[in-house]
N, C-alpha and C positions, 0 to 999 in steps of 0.2 A: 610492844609500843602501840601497835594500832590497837590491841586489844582496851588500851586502857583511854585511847580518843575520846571514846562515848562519854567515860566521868568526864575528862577537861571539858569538854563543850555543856554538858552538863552545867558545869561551873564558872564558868565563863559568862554562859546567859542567865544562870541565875545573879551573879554577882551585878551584871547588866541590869539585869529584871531589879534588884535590891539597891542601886542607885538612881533606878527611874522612882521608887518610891520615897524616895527621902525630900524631894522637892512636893511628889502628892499631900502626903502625911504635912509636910511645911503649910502648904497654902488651905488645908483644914483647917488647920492650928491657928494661923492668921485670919481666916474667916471667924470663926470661932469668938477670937479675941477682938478684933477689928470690924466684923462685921458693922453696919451699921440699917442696912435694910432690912425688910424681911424675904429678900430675895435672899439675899447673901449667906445669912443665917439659915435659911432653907438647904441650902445647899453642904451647908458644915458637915452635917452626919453622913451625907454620903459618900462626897471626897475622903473626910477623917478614917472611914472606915476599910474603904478600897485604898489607902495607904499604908492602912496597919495591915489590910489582907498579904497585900504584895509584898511588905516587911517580913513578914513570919512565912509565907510558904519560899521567899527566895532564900532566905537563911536556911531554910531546913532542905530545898534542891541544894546549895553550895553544900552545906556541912555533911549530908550524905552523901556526895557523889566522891567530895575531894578528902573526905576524912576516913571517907568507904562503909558508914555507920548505916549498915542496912536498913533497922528498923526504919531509919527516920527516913530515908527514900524512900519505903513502901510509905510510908504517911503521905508522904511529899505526893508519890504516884499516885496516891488514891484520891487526893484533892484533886490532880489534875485531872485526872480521869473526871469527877463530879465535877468538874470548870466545864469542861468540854462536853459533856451532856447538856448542861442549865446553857451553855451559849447557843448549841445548837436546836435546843427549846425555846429559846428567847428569841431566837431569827426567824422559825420557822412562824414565831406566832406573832412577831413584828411586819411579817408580808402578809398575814390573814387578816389579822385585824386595820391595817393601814388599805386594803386592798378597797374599799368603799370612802365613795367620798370625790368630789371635786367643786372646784368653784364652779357658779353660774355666770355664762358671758351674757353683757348689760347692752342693749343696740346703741350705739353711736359714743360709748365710754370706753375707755383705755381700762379700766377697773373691774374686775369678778364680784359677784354676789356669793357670799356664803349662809348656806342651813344648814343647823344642826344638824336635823332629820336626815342627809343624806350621808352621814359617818356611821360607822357600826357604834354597833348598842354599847358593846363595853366601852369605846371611847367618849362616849355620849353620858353614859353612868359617871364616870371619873368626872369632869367639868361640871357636872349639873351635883353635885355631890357639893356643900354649901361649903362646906371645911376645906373643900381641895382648892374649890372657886376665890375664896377669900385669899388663899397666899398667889394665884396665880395671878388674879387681879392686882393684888401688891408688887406684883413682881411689873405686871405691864405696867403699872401705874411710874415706877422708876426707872424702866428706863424711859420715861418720857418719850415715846414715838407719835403720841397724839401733839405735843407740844411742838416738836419737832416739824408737821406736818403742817399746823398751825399758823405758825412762823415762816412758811413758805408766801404769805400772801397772793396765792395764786386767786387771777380770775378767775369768771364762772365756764368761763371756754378750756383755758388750762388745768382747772382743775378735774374737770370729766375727763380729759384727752392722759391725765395721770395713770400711770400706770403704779397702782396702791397696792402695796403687801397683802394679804388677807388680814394683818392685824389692823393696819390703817384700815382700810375697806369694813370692818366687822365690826370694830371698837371706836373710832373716832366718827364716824358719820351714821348717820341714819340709813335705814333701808331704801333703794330711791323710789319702791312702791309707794312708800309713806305721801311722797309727792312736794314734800317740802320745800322752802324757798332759801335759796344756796343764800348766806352774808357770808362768809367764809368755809377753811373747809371744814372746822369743829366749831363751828356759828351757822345756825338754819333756824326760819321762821315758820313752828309749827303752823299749818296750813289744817280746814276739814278733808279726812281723806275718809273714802272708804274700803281701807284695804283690812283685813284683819290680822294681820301682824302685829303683835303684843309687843311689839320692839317698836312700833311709830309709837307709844305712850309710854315706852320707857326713856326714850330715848329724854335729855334736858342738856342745857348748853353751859349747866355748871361744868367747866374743867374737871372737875375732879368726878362726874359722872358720866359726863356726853354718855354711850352706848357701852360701858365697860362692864353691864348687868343685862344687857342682849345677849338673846339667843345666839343672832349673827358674831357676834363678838368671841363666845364659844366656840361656834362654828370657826373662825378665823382662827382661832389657837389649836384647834385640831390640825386647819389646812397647814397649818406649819409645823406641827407635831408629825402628820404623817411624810411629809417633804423629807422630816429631818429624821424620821426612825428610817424612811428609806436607804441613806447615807449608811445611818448605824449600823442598818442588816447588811451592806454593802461591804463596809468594815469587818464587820464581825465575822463576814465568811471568810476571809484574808485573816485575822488575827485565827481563827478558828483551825484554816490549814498551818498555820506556825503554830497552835498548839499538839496541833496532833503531832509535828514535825518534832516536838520538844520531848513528847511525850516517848514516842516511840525510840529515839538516845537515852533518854532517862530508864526506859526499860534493860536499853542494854546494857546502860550503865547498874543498873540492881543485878543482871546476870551476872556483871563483875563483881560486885561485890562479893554474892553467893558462892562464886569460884574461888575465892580467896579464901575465905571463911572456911570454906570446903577442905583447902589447900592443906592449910594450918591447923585446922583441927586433925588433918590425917597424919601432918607431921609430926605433932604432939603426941600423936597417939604410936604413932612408931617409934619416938623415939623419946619414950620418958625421961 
């Protein structure tokens, strides 16, 4: 009975692992069809895809562990096995490259200044890369945060004493080098400055551009990219020890099988 634990748990978490995917795979499908942004739509293929993954390798952990169908559990293992490698690649390189990088403190503002230039180069390639900039910018552009911000009607006292996102901070307002003159917080009266920030001439008070083609504004979706892959790698090392935890039952669960196989083929053989 204890000999044969390994497959039930096997099977158990895979069956688990194969109902968490049936809601994944659903809300693809629903973006997919329903989508209506280009955020949302952005999003389709990768959910759709990490639901059909978890679909097919939890069916084929359940079907070999509880049916005993070796092959398909060395398949099954050897996925996990390459899951477990590419996560433990993907965390290691989400602290290296996340590892550069912070906002700038502003004297007598509640709010950070962001630059590009102080993220690593590969983060920096991705955003400034016009194809990736376009959907990212679509994506800030819906969920309305600048608008949001907008609609605060804060004063000129209030609003420096705010404590701003780095997407507020980088995409709705000007650089305050620029030196402009505050009307609201995504309304300012270009002023002559002499600073040389290419982001005081990009910056304009149409809505639908304030600073969303700034440098800074880049910079601002890094400062929150790296925040949030911090979390990820945090995660990932916690999902990472539950896969090895999976991995190494699943192994003994393939031992059993092989003994059985083993079993039965001897038995046959003795007793035509």
């Amino acid at each position: 009975m204890a000999v044969r634990l390994s497959n039930n748990l096997v099977g158990v978490l895979n069956f688990l692992t194969f109902l968490l995917s049936i809601p994944i795979l659903g809300g693809g499908i629903w973006l997919a069809t329903r989508g209506s942004t280009d955020c949302e739509k952005f999003l389709q293929g990768p959910v759709i895809a990490l639901g059909v993954f978890l679909m097919v390798v939890s069916l084929a952990g359940l079907v070999g562990a509880c049916c005993r169908v070796t092959w398909l559990l060395w398949v099954y293992l050897l996925v996990m096995f390459l899951l477990i490698v590419l996560l433990f690649c993907f965390t290691i390189f989400a602290f290296v490259v996340t590892n550069k990088g912070a906002g700038e403190a502003v004297s007598g503002r509640g709010y950070k200044e962001y630059r590009l230039g102080d993220y690593s180069n590969w983060l920096q390639k991705r955003v400034d890369n016009n194809k990736n900039w376009a959907k990212i910018r679509s994506c800030l552009m819906d969920s309305k945060v600048c608008k949001r911000l907008g609609e605060k009607n804060q004063t000129f006292a209030q609003f420096y004493q705010d404590n701003l996102s780095p997407i507020q901070s980088g995409c709705c307002k000007p650089p305050a080098e620029c030196g402009f003159t505050y009307q609201n917080a995504t309304s300012w009266i270009k002023t002559t400055t002499n600073s040389t920030n290419l982001d005081c001439s990009t910056w304009n008070n149409d809505q639908s551009t304030l600073c969303y083609d700034c440098q800074s504004c880049k910079a601002g979706v890094l400062a929150n990219i790296k925040k949030d892959w911090k979390k990820v790698a945090i995660v990932n090392i916690i999902f990472l020890i539950f896969l090895i935890i999976v991995y190494s039952v699943g192994c003994c669960a393939f031992r059993n099988n092989r003994r059985d196989n083993d079993y039965h083929s001897g038995w046959k053989g003795g007793y035509p």
